[in-house]
C-alpha positions in Angstrom: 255.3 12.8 -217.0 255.7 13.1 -213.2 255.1 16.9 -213.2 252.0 16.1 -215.1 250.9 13.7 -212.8 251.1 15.8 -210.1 249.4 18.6 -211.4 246.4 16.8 -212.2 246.5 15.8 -208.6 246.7 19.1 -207.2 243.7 19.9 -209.7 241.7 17.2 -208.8 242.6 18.3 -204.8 241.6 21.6 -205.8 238.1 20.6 -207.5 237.2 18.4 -204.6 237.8 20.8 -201.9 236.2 23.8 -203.7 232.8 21.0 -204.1 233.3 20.7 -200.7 233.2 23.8 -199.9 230.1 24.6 -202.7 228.1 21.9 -201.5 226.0 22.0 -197.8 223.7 19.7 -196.5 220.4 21.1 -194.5 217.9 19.2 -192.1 214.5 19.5 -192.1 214.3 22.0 -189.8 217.3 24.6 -190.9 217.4 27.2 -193.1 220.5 28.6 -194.9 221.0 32.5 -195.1 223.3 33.1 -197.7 225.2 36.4 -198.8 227.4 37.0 -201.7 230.1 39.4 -201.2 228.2 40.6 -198.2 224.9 41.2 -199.8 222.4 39.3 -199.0 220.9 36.7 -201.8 217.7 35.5 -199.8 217.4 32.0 -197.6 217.7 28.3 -198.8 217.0 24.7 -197.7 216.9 22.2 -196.9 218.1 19.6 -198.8 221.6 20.7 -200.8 222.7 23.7 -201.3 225.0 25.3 -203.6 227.4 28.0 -203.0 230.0 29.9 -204.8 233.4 29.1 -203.3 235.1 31.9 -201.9 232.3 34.5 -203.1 229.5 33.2 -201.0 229.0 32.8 -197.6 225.7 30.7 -195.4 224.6 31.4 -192.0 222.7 27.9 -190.7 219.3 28.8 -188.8 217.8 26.4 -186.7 214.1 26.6 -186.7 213.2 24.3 -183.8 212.1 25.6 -180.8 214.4 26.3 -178.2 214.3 26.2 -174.4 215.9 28.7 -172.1 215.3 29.2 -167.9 214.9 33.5 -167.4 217.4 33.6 -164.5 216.0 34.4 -160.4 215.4 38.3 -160.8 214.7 40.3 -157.1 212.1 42.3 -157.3 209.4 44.3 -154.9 206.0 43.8 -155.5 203.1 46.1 -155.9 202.3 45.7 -152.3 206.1 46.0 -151.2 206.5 42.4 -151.0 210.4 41.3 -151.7 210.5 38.0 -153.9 212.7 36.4 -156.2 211.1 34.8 -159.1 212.2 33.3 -162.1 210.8 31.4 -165.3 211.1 29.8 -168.7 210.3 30.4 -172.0 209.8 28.9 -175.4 210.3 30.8 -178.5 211.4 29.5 -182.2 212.0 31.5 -185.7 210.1 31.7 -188.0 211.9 34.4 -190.2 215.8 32.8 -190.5 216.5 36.7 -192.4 215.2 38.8 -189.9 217.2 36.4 -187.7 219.9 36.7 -188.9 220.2 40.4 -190.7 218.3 42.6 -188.0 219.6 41.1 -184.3 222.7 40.1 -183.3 222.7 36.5 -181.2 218.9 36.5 -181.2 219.3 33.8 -178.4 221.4 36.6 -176.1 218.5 39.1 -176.8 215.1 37.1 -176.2 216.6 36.1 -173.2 217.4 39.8 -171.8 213.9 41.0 -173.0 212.8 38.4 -170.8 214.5 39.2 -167.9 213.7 43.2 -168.3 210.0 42.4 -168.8 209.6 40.1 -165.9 210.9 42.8 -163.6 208.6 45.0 -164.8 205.1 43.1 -164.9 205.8 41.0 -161.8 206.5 44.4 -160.2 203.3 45.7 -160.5 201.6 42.8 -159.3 200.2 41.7 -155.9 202.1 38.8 -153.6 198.3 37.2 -153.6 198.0 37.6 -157.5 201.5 36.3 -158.5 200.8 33.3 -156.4 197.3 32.9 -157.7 196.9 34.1 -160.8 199.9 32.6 -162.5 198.3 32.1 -165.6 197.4 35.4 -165.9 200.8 36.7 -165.9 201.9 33.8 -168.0 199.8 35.1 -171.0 200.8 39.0 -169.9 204.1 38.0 -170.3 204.0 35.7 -173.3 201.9 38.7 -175.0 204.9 41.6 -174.3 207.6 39.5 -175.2 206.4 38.3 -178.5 205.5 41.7 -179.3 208.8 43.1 -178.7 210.9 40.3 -180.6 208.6 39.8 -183.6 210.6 42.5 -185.7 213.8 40.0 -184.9 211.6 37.1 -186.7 211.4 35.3 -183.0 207.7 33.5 -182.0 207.4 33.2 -178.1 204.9 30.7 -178.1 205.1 30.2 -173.9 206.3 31.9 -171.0 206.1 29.9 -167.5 206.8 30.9 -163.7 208.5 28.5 -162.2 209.4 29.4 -158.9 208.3 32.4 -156.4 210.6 32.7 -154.0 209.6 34.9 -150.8 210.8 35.8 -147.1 210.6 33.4 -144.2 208.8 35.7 -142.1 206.1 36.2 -144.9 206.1 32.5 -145.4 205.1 32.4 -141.4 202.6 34.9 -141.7 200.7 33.3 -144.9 201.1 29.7 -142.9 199.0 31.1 -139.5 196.3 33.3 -142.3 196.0 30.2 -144.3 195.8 27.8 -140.7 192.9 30.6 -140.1 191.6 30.7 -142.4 190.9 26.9 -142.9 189.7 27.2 -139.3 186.9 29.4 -139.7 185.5 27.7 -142.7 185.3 24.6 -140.3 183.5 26.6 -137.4 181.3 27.8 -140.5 180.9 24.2 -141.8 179.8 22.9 -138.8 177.7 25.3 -137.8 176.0 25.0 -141.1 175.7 21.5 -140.3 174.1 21.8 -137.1 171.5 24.1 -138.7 170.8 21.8 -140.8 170.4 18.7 -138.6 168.5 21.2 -136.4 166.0 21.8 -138.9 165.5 17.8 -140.1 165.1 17.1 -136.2 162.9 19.8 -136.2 160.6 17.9 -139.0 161.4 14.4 -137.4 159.9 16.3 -134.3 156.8 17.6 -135.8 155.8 14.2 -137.8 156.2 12.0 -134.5 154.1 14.9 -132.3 151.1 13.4 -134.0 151.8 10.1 -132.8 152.8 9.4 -129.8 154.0 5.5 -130.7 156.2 6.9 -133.6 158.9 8.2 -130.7 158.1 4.8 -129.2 159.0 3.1 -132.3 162.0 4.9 -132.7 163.0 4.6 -129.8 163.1 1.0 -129.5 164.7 0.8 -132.8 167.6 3.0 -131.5 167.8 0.1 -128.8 167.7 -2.7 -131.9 170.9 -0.9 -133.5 172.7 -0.5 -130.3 172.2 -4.1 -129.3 173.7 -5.7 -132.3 177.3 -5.0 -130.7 178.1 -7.7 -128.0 180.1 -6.3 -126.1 178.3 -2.5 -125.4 176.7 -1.9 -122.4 173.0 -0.3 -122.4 171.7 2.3 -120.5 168.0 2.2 -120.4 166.4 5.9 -119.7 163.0 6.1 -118.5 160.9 8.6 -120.6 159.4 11.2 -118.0 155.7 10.6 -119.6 155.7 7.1 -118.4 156.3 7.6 -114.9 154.6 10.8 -114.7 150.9 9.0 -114.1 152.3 7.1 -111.3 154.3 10.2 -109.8 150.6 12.0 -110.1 149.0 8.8 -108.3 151.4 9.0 -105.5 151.4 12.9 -105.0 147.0 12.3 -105.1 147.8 10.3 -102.5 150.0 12.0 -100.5 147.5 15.0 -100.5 144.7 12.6 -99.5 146.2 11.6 -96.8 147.6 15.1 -95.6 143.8 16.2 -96.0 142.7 13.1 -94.3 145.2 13.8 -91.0 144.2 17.6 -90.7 140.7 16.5 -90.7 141.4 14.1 -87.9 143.5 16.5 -86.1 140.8 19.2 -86.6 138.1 17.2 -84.8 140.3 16.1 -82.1 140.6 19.7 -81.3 136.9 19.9 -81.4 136.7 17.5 -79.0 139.3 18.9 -76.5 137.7 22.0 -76.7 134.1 20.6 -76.0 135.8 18.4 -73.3 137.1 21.8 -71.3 134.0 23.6 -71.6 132.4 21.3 -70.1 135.2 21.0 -67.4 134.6 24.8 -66.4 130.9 25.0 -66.2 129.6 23.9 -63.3 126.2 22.8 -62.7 124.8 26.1 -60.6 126.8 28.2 -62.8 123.8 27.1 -65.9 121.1 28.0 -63.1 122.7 31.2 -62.3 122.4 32.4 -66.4 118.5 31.3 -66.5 116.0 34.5 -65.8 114.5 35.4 -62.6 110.9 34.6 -63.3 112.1 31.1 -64.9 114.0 30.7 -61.2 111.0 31.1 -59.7 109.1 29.2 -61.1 111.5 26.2 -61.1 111.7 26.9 -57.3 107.7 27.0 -56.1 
């Protein structure tokens, strides 16, 4: 009785552990690849899954995507820049066989077609295009790499550059073009500006030119906004065209009078001159100058 006992024991030890080892369980997203005496029988899941103990044998596939960083890789760029740049990329499977049968540790191999291929299209880029045109290279990138692991039943759906690392030095030398850079597009900005302001004045210029109380208008204005502060002080300049008729005035004047005192001084002169002649000429001296007959006859 006891021997019987423990045989069915053993068998029922036996039939559990051989459902155990029958029976797996798979997620939503995993696949079972499963080969029978090393051939394989196709892919199954998820839900349960039924093997044959001893005879059968499952490789789990997860299908979700999966993250990985592409490690720093030193390369020289087209323009013999030095850099270290590195990245990450997003693939998942979407064929568990090909997975499975024709790659070994499809994780291990994406990953080192990653690295090869960003060497080699990074390499052939500018320093100005691999720090501008990112997305560019992303899809480049993304593009090669799919291609090359779609026999292995891998999808790369994205391929990112994280980082860009470059020399000091260069880092310098991009700072002072980029410091001029910003520089001359504010000396072009500004002049821009002043040609512009130059051309409304300009207008402004031209619409008050036909009336003279526009300026004055305006100008007292200007003296209405600067007047609301308290505590500013105000200059008040003296247009040149309102003083200029009394600065005319007194220059008319000034030449009246100068032609006034030359005048005077003129006929003084006269009148010296008139004064001295008459000084010299004596009396006989005028009968001395008359004719002889007219002496004559002044005499008898």
């Amino acid at each position: 009785m006891t021997a019987i006992l423990v045989a069915l024991v053993i068998i029922v030890v036996l039939a559990v552990a051989a459902a155990g080892a029958s029976v797996r369980i798979l997620r939503e997203y995993e696949r079972a690849v499963v080969f029978r005496l090393g051939r394989l029988i196709g892919q199954k899941g998820p839900g349960i899954v039924l093997l044959i103990p001893l005879i059968d044998r499952m490789v789990r596939v997860d299908l979700r995507t999966v993250t990985f960083d592409v490690p720093p890789q030193d390369l020289i760029t087209r323009d013999n820049v030095p850099a270290k740049v590195n990245a990450v990329a997003y693939y998942h499977i979407i064929d568990p066989i090909k997975s499975v049968v024709d790659v070994e540790r499809v994780r291990t191999a994406t990953s080192q077609i990653a690295q090869t291929t960003l060497r080699s299209v990074l390499g052939k880029a500018d320093l100005d295009m691999l720090l501008s045109e990112r997305e560019q290279l992303n899809e480049s990138l993304q593009q090669i790499i799919d291609e090359q692991t779609e026999p292995w039943g891998v999808k790369v759906t994205t391929v990112e550059i994280k980082d860009v690392g470059i020399p000091q030095g260069m880092q310098r030398a991009m700072a002072r073009q980029a410091e001029a850079e910003r520089e001359r597009r504010a000396k072009v900005i500004n002049a821009e500006g002043e040609f512009q302001a130059s051309e409304r004045l300009f207008d402004a210029a031209e619409v008050m030119s036909g009336n003279p109380a526009a300026l004055q208008l305006r100008y007292l204005q200007t003296l209405l906004e600067i007047g609301t502060d308290q505590n500013s002080t105000i200059v008040l300049p003296v247009p040149i065209d309102l003083i200029k008729p009394l600065m005319q005035s007194v220059e008319d004047g000034a030449d009246r009078r100068a032609q006034a005192e030359r005048r005077r001084q003129a006929r003084e002169h006269e009148r010296e001159l008139d004064a001295e002649e008459r000084r010299e000429l004596p009396a006989t001296g005028a009968a001395r100058d008359l004719p002889p007959g007219e002496e004559d006859d002044s005499t008898g």
